[in-house]
SEDRENGU-309533 format. One record per residue (C-alpha): residue in one letter; x, y, z. Coordinates in pm, whole numbers, padded with zeros to 5 digits, always signed. Layout:
BEGIN
AXYZ;...
***
This chain:
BEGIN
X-03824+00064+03221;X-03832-00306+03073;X-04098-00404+03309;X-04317-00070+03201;X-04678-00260+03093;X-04707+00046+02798;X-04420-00188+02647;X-04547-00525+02660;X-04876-00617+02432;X-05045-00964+02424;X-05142-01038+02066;X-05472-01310+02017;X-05696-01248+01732;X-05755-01368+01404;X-05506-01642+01366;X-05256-01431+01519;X-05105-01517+01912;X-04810-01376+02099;X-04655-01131+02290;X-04445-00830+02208;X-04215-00649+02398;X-04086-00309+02228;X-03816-00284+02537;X-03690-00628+02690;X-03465-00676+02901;X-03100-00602+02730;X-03305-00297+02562;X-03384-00431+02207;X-03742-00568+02073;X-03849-00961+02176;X-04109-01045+01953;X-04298-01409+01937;X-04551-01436+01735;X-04752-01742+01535;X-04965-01710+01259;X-05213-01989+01197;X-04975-02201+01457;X-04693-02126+01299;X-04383-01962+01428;X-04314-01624+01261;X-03901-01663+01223;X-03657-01379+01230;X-03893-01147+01350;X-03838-00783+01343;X-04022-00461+01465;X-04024-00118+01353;X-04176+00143+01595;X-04302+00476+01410;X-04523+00768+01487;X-04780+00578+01304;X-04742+00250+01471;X-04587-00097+01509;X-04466-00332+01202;X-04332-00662+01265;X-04205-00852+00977;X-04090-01209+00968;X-04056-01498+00776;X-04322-01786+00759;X-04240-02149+00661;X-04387-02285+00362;X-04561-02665+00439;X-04427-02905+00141;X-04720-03145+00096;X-04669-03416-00114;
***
C-alpha cells in the first residue's frame, strides 16, 4: 500500500533533511533529500536485505 507508514521515513540529522518514500504513489521510489541545504539531484534508491542506499548528485558552489 503507498500510504503504508513502514514505507515512508522522515530523514533530519546531521546535515541531512527529507523524506523518502520506497513505494509512492505510481509504485516507484520518491526520494527528496538536501545535504547541507542543498538539493541532492537525480536521486536514486536501492533497497537490499542489508538496507537503503540513495545516491545522487550534489552541485558544486563556484566561488570566485
Amino acid at each position: 500500500m503507498a500510504f503504508d507508514s513502514a514505507n515512508h521515513f522522515v530523514v533530519n540529522g546531521a546535515g541531512i533533511e527529507g523524506v523518502i518514500d520506497i513505494t509512492g504513489l505510481y509504485g516507484d521510489a520518491v526520494v527528496s533529500l538536501t545535504v547541507d541545504g542543498e538539493a541532492l539531484r537525480a536521486p536514486s534508491l536501492e533497497s537490499t536485505r542489508q538496507g537503503i542506499t540513495i545516491r545522487g548528485i550534489l552541485q558544486e558552489s563556484l566561488t570566485t
